[in-house]
C-alpha positions as CSV (number, residue, x, y, z in Angstrom):
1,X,0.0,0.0,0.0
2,X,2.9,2.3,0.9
3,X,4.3,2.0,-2.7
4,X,1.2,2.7,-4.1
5,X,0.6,5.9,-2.6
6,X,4.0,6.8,-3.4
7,X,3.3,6.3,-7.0
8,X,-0.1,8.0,-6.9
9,X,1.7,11.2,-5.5
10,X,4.4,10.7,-7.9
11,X,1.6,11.0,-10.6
12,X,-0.3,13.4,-9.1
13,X,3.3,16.0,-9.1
14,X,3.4,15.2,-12.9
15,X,-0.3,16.2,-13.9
16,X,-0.2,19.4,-11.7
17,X,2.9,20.2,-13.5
18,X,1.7,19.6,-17.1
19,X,-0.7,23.1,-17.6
20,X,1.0,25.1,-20.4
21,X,1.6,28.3,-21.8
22,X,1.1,28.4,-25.0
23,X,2.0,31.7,-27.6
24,X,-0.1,33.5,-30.4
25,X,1.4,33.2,-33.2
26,X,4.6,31.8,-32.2
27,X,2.6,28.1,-31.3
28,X,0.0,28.7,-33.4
29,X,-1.1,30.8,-36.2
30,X,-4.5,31.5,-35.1
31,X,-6.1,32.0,-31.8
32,X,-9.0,28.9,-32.7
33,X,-5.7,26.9,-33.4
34,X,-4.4,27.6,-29.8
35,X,-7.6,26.9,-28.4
36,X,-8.4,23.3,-30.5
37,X,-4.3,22.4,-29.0
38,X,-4.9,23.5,-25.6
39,X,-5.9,21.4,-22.7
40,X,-7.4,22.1,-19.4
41,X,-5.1,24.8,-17.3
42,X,-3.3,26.1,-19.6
43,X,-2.8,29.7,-20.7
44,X,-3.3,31.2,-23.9
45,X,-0.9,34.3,-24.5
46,X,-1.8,36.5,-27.5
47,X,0.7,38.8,-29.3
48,X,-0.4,42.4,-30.1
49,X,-2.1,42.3,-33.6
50,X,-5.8,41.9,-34.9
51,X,-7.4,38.5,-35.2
52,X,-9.5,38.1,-37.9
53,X,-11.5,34.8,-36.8
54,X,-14.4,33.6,-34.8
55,X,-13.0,32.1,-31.6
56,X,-15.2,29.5,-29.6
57,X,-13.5,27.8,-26.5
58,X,-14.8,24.4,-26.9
59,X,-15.5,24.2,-23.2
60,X,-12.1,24.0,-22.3
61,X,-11.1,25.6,-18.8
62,X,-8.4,27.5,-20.1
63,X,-7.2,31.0,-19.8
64,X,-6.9,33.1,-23.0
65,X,-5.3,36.7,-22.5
66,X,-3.6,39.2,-24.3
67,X,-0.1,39.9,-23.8
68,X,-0.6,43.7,-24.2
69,X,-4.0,44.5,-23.2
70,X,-7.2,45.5,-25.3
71,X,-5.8,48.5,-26.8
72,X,-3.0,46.6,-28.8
73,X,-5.2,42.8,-29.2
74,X,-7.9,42.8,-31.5
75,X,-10.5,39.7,-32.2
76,X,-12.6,40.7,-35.5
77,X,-15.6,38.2,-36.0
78,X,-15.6,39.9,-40.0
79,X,-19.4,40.3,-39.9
80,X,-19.7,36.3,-39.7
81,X,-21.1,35.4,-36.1
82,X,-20.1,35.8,-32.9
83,X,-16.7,37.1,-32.3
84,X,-16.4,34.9,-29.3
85,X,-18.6,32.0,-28.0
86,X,-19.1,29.7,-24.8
87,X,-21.0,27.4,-25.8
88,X,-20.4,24.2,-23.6
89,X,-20.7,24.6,-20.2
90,X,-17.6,26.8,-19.6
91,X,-17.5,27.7,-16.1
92,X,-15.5,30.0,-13.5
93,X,-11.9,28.3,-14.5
94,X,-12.7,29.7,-18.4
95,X,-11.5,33.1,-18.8
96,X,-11.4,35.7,-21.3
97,X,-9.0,38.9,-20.8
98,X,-7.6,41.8,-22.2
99,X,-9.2,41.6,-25.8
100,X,-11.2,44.2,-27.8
101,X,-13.5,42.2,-29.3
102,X,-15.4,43.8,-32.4
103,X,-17.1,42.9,-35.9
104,X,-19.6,40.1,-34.3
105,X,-22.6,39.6,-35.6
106,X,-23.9,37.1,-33.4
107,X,-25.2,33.3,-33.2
108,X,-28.3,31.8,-33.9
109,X,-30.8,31.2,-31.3
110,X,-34.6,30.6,-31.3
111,X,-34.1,31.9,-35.2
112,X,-32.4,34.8,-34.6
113,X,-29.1,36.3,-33.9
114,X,-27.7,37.2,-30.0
115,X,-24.4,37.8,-28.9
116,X,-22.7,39.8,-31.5
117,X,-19.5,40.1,-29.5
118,X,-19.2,37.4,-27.0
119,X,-22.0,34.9,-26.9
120,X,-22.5,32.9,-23.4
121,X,-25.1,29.8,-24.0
122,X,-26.9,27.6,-21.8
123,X,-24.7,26.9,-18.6
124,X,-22.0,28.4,-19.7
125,X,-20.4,30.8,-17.0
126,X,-16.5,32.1,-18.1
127,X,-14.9,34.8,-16.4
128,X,-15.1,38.3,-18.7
129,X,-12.6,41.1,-18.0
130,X,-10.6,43.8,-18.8
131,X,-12.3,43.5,-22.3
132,X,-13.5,46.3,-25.1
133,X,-16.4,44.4,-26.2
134,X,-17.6,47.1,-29.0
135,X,-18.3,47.7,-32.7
136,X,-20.7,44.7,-32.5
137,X,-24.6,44.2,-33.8
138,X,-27.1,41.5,-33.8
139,X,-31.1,41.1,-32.7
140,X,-30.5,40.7,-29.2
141,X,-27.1,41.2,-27.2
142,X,-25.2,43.2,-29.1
143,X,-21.7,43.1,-27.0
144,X,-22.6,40.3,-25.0
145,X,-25.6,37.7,-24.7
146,X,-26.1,35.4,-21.4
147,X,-27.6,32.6,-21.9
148,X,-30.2,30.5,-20.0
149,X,-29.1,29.3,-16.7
150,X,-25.7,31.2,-16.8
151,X,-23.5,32.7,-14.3
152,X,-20.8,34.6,-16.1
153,X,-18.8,37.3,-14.8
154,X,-18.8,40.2,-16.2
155,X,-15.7,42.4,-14.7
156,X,-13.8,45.7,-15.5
157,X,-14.8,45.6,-19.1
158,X,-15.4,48.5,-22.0
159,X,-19.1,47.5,-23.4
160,X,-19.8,50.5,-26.0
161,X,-21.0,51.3,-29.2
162,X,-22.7,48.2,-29.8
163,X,-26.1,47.8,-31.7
164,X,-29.5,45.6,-32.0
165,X,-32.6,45.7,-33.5
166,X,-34.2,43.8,-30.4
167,X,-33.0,44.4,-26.5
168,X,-30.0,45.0,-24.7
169,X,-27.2,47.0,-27.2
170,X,-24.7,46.6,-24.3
171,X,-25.9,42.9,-22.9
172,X,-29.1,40.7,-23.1
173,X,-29.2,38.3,-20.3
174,X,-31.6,35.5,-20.7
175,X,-34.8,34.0,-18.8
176,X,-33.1,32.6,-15.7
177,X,-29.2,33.8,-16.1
178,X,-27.6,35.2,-13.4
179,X,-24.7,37.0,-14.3
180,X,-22.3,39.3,-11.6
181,X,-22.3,42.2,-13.7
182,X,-19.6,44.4,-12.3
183,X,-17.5,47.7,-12.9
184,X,-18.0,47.9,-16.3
185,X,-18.5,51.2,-18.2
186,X,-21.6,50.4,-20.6
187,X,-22.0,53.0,-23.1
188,X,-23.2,54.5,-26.3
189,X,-25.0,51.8,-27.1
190,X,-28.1,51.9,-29.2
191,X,-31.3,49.6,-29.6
192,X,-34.7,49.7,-30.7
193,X,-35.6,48.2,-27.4
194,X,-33.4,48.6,-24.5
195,X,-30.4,50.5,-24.5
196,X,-27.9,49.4,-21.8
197,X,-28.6,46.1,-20.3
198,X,-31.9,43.5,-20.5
199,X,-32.8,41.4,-18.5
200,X,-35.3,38.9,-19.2
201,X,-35.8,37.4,-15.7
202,X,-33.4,38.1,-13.2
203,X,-33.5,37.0,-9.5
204,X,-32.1,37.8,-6.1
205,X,-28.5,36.1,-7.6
206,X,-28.3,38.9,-9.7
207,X,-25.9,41.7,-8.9
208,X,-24.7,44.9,-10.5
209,X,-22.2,46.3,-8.6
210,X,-20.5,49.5,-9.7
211,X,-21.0,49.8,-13.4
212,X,-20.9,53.0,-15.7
213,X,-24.2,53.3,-17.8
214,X,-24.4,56.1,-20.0
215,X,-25.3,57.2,-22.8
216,X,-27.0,54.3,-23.9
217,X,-30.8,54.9,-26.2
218,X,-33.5,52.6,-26.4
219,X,-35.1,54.6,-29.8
220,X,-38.4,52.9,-29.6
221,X,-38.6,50.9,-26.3
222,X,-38.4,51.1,-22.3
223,X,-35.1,51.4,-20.2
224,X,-32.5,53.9,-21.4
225,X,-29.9,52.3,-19.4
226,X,-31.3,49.3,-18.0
227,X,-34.5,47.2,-18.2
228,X,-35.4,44.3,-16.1
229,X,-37.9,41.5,-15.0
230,X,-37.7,39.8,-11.8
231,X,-35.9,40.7,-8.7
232,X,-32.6,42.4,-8.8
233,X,-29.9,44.3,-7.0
234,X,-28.3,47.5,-8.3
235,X,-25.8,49.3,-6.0
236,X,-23.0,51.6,-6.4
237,X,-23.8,52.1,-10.1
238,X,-23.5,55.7,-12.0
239,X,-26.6,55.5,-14.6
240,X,-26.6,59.1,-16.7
241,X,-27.6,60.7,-19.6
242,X,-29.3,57.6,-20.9
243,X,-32.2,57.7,-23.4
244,X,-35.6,55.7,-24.2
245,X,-37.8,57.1,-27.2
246,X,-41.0,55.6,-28.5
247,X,-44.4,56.3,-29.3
248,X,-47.3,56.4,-26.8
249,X,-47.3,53.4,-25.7
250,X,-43.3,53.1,-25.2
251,X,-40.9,55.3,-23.8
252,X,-40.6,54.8,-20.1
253,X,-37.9,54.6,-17.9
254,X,-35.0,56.8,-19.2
255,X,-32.4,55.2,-16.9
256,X,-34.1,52.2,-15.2
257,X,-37.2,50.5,-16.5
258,X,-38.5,47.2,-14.0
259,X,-41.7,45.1,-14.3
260,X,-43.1,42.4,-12.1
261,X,-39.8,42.7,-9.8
262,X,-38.5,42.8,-6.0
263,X,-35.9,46.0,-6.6
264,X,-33.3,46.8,-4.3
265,X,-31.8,50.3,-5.5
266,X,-28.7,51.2,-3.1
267,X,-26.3,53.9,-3.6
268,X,-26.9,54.7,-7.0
269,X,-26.4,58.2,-9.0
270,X,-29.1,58.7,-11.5
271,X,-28.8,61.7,-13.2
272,X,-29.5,63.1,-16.5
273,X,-31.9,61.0,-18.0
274,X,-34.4,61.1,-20.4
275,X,-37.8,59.4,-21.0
276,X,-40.4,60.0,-23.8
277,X,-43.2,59.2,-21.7
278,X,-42.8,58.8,-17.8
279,X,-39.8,57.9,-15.5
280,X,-36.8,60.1,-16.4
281,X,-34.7,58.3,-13.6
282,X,-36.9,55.3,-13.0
283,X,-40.2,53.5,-13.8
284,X,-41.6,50.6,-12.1
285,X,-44.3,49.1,-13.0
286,X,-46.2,46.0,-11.3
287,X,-43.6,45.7,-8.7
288,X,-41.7,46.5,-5.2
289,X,-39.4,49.0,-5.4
290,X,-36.5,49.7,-2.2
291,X,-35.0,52.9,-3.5
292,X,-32.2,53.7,-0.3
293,X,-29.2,56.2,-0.5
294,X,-29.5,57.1,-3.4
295,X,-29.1,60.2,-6.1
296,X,-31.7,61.2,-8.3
297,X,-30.6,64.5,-10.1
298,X,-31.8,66.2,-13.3
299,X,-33.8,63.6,-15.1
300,X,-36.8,64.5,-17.4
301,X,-40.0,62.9,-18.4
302,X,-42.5,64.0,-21.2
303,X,-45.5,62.8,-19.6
304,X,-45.2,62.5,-16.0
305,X,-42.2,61.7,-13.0
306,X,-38.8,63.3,-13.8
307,X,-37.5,61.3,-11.0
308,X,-40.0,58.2,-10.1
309,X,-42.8,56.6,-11.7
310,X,-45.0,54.1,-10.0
311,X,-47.3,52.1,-11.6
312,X,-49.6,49.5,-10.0
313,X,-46.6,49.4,-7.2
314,X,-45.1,49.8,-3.9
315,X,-42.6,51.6,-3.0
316,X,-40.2,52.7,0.4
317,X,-37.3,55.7,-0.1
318,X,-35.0,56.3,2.6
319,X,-31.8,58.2,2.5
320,X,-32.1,59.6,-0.8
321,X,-32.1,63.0,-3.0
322,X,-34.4,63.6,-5.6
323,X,-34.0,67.3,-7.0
324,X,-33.5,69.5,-10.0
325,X,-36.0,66.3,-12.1
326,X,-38.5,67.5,-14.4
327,X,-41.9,66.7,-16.2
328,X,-44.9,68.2,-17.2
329,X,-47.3,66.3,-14.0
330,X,-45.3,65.0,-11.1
331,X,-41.5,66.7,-11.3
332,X,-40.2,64.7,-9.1
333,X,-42.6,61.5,-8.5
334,X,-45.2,60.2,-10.1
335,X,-47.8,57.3,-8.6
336,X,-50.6,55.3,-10.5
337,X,-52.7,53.0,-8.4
338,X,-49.3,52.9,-6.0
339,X,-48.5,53.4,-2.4
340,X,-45.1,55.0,-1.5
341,X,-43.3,55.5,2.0
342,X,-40.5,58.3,2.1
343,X,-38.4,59.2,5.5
344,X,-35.3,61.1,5.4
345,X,-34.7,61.5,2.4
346,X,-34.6,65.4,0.4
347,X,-37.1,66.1,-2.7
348,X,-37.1,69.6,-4.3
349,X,-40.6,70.9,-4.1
350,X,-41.9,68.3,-1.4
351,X,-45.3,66.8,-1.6
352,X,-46.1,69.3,-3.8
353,X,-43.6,67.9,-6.6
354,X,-45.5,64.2,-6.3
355,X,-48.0,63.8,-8.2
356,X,-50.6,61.2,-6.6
357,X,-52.7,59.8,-9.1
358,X,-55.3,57.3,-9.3
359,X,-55.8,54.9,-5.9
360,X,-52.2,56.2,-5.0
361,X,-50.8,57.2,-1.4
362,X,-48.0,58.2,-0.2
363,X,-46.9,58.8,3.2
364,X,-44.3,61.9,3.9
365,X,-42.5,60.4,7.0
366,X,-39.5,61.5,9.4
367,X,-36.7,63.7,8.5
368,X,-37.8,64.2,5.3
369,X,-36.4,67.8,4.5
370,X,-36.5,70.2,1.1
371,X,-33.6,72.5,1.5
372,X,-31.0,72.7,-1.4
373,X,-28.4,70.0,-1.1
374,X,-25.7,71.6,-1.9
375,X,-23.6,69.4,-3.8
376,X,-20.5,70.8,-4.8
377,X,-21.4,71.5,-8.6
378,X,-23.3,70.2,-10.3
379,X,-23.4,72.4,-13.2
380,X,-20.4,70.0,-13.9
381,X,-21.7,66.4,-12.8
382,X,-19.9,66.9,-10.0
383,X,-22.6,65.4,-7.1
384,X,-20.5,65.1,-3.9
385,X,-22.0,66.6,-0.9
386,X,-20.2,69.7,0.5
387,X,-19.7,70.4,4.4
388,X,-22.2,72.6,4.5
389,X,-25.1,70.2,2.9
390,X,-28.1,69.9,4.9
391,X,-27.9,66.1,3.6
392,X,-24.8,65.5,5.5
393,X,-25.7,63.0,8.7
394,X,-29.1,63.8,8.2
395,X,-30.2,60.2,7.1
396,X,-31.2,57.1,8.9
397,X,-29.0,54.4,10.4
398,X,-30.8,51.1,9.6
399,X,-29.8,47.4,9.7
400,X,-28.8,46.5,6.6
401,X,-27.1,49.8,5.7
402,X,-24.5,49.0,2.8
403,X,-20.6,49.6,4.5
404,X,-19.8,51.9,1.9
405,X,-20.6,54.4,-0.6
406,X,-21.1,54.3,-4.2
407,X,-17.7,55.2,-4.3
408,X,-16.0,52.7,-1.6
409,X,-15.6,55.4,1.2
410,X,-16.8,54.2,4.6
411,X,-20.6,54.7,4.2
412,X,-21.1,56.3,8.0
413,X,-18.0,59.0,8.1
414,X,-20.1,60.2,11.6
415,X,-22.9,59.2,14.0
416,X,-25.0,59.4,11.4
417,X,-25.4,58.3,7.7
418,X,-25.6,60.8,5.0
419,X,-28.5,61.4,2.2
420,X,-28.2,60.4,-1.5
421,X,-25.2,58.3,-2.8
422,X,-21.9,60.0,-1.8
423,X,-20.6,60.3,2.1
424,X,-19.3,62.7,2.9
425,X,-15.5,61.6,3.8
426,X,-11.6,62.5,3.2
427,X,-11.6,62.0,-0.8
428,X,-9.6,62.7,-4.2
429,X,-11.2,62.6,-7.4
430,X,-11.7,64.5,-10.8
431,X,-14.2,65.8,-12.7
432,X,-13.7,66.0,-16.7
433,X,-12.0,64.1,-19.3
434,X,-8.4,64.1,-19.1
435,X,-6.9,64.3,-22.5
436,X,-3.2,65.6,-23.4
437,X,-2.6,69.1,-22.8
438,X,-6.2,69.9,-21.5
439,X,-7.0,71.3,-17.9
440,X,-8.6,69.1,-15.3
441,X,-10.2,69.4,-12.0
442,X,-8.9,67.6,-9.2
443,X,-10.5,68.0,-6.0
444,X,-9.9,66.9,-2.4
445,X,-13.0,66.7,0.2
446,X,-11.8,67.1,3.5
447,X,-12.6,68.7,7.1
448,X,-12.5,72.7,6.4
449,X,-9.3,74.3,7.8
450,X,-6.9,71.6,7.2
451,X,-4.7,72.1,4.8
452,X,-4.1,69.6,1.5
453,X,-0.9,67.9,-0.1
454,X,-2.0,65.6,-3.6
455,X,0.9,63.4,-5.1
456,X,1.7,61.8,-7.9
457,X,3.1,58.6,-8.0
458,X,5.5,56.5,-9.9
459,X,3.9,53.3,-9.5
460,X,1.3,51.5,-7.4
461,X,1.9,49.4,-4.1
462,X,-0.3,46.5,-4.3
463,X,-1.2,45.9,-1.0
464,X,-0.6,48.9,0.0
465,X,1.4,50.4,3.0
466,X,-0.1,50.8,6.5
467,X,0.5,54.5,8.1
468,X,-0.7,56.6,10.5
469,X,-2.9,58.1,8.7
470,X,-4.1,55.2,6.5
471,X,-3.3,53.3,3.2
472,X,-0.5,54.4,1.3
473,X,-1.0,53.1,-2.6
474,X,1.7,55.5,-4.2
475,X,5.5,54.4,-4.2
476,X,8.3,56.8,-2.9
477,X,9.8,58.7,-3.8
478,X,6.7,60.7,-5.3
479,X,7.1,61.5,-8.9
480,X,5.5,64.9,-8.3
481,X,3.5,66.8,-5.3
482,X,1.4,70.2,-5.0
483,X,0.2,71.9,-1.7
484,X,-3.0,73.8,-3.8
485,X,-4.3,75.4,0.2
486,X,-6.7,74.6,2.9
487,X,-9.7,73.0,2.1
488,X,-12.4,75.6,2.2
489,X,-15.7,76.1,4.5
490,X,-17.6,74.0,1.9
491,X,-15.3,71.1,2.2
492,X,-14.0,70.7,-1.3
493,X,-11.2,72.0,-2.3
494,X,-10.3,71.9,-6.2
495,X,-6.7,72.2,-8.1
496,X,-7.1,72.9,-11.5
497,X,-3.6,70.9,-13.5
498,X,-2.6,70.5,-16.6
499,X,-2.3,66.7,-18.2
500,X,1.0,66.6,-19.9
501,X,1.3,66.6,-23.6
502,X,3.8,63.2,-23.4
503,X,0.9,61.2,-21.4
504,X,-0.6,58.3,-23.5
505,X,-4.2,57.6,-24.4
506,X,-4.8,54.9,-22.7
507,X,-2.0,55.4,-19.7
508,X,-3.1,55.2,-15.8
509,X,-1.7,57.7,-13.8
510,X,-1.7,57.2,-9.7
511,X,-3.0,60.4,-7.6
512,X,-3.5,60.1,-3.8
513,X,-3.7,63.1,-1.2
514,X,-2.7,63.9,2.7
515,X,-5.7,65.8,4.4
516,X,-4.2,67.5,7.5
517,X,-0.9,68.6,9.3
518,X,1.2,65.9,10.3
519,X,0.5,64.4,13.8
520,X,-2.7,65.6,13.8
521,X,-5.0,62.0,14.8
522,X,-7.3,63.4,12.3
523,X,-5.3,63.9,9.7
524,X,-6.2,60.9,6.8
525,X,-4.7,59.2,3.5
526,X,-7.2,59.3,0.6
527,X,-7.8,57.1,-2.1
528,X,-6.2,56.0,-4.5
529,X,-7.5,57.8,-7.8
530,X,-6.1,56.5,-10.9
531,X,-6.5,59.1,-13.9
532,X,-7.1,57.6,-17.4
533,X,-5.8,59.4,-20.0
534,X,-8.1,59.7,-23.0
């Protein structure tokens, strides 16, 4: 017995040893090749170049990434199917990374096409990320299609200017697929139905977590941004200037559109968007809405709610900011045979900007307030609460309140929790595109009176270092360091910089600030911000 387990362990060394790497083109000419040779563990390496093939990974658990990144790594499906396919159970040991992935048309299913760039089928669940999944068109799914009884995830990825004549330009998920769908940007894409992402049937497995959707149209359809059935849990996600157009019968819900659904709506920043008929921000209809710390800023409507349209629903907003919306009945909220339950939360206008329709009620409870909210401009999408906000610890502390904002700061900075999505709390950020040679904002939010150092860094330390004063992500020495003041009486203190000519499109730069004189106890280490480059 003792020489048989010696021989089994023996063996056992030798097959965990025998994953490969294996080179594009250097192995193999094509990427299909690579993937037809390759066996289960092994990684796929792709040299900077553009593929013109339709890749489908067999079912294989095997890694396939680019050696470059996205910018440099091209797979072109040349108008002739899906670019990329799971299509055989692929699960979470499957992963695709570091691709743009463009020119799909997508595969057939139920007679007609889905998935222009990547197509997910039944069961299959790969890991997506670090992708630009764009350029693509089909029916349904135009940069990526999840199929039935899937649990992809869908991470860090580029899903934009993608088209379909049916639902979902960005990403059609299918009746009972329950994807992680998670800091993405989802953008610019266009569909007759639903603009961003569809849904078909989601349930309580169904996250998205931190996503950028905007910009996104639905020309003759519901959901701008995002349309679902079922239930569904959106949280930390940044849904603007989204569209849905249509006729009289169509046209609701110009950044979320939900039917027949348990909703969960959690630090979210809404602003910006447009509906043809009712919801500018959000319609629900035939369903249980939860709408808690959340943003709601400058959406329009044609018919009726700017912000929030109820229909044949019930509703409960807590901790939330619903101002500068706009329609013709019902600026900020509209109801239809709906109840709704508000507490501490800010509306512009107050009851008078809810519109209570047929059957509807609505009950205006504690620490609701209507004073401006004073976020520090707006004017420039810039929706961070200033010092001086009357939102600022004037929200509820419940049970299940969410640890952090919609940005990752710790989601109670005092005794008590702030209204709408941002905390207020020791941050660095920017606001504007940051292109060679252009100004850009950068601003620190801090205590007023302390004063402010923001550096640049070299490089990144990954985990980063433990101080005094808390995290420290940059590497020393600093490449570069300014001392713009004190942070003002409103909290926010901005330094206007130039991005240098020499920076790349495409290049990460890391920024991170000191609030406060050394020694201080309440002096703090920001964030990490990492500034793209356009």
């Amino acid at each position: 017995m003792r020489t048989v387990l010696v021989l089994f362990g023996i063996l056992f060394i030798a097959c965990a040893g025998s994953a490969e790497t294996i080179f594009v083109p250097d192995d193999y000419s094509s990427i299909q090749d690579a993937i037809t040779a390759s066996t289960a563990g092994d990684t796929i390496i792709v040299r900077p170049g553009t593929y013109v093939e339709n890749v489908d990974f067999l079912g294989k658990a095997i890694t396939l990434k680019s050696e470059k990144g996205a910018q440099s790594t091209v797979i072109d499906g040349n108008q002739t199917g899906s670019a990329v396919t799971f299509n055989y159970g692929e699960g979470q040991d499957t992963v695709i990374e570091g691709f743009t992935v463009t020119n799909g048309t997508g595969s057939v299913l139920i007679g007609s096409m889905h998935g222009g760039g990547i197509f997910c089928g039944y069961q299959s669940s790969p890991i997506i990320t670090q992708n630009r999944i764009t350029g693509n068109n089909c029916r349904h799914g135009g940069g990526i299609h999840c199929g039935e009884y899937s649990f992809p995830t869908i991470v860090e990825n580029e899903i934009t200017h993608n088209t379909t004549t049916g639902n979902g330009g960005g990403i059609w998920c299918d009746g009972w697929s329950y994807p992680t769908i998670k800091n993405n940007t989802i953008g610019e894409n266009i569909s007759d139905s639903t603009g961003g992402i569809f849904f078909s049937h989601a349930d309580s497995r169904t996250l998205v977590d931190g996503n950028i959707i905007e910009n996104n149209e639905a020309y003759d359809g519901c959901g701008g941004g995002l349309r679902f059935f079922g239930d569904l849990t959106l949280i930390n996600n940044v849904v603007a200037n989204n569209r849905a157009y249509g006729s009289w019968t169509v046209g609701d819900g110009g950044g979320i559109d939900c039917s027949h659904c348990t909703a969960f709506v959690v630090n979210n920043l809404i602003v910006g968007n447009d509906a043809a008929r009712v919801g500018g921000g959000i319609c629900c209809s035939d369903g249980l809405i939860y709408l808690f710390n959340n943003t709601l800023f400058g959406n329009t409507a044609g018919d009726g709610a700017g912000g929030l349209y109820l229909g044949f629903s019930n509703g409960r907003i807590r901790n939330t900011i619903l101002w500068a919306d706009s329609a013709p009945t019902g600026k900020e909220i509209t109801l239809y045979d709906s109840h709704l339950k508000l507490s501490h939360s800010c509306v512009q206008g107050g009851e008078g900007a809810i519109n209570v329709d047929y059957g509807s009620s609505t009950v205006w409870g504690a620490g609701m307030i209507t004073d401006d909210p004073l976020f520090a401009d707006s004017g420039k999408g810039d929706f961070h609460l200033t010092h001086l906000s009357p939102c600022r610890d004037g929200g509820y502390n419940y049970a299940l309140l969410p640890g952090t904002d919609f940005e990752g700061d710790p989601r109670i900075a005092q005794s008590k929790v702030d209204m709408g999505a941002d905390e207020f709390h020791c941050h660095l950020y920017s606001v504007g595109d940051a292109t060679p040679g252009s100004s850009i904002d950068i601003s620190v939010v801090g205590e007023p009176g302390f004063p402010a150092l923001v550096a640049l860094g070299d490089g990144i330390q990954d985990p980063p270092q433990y101080t005094i004063y808390g995290d420290l992500w940059l590497t020393l020495p600093l490449a570069q360091s300014w001392q713009p003041g004190v942070i003002p009486g409103d909290g926010v203190l901005t330094l206007t910089a130039t991005v240098p000519s020499g920076w790349l499109p495409d290049s990460q730069h890391p920024f991170q600030a000191l609030v406060g004189p050394w020694g201080n106890p309440a002096t703090q280490l920001t964030n990490l911000m990492l500034l793209e480059v356009e």
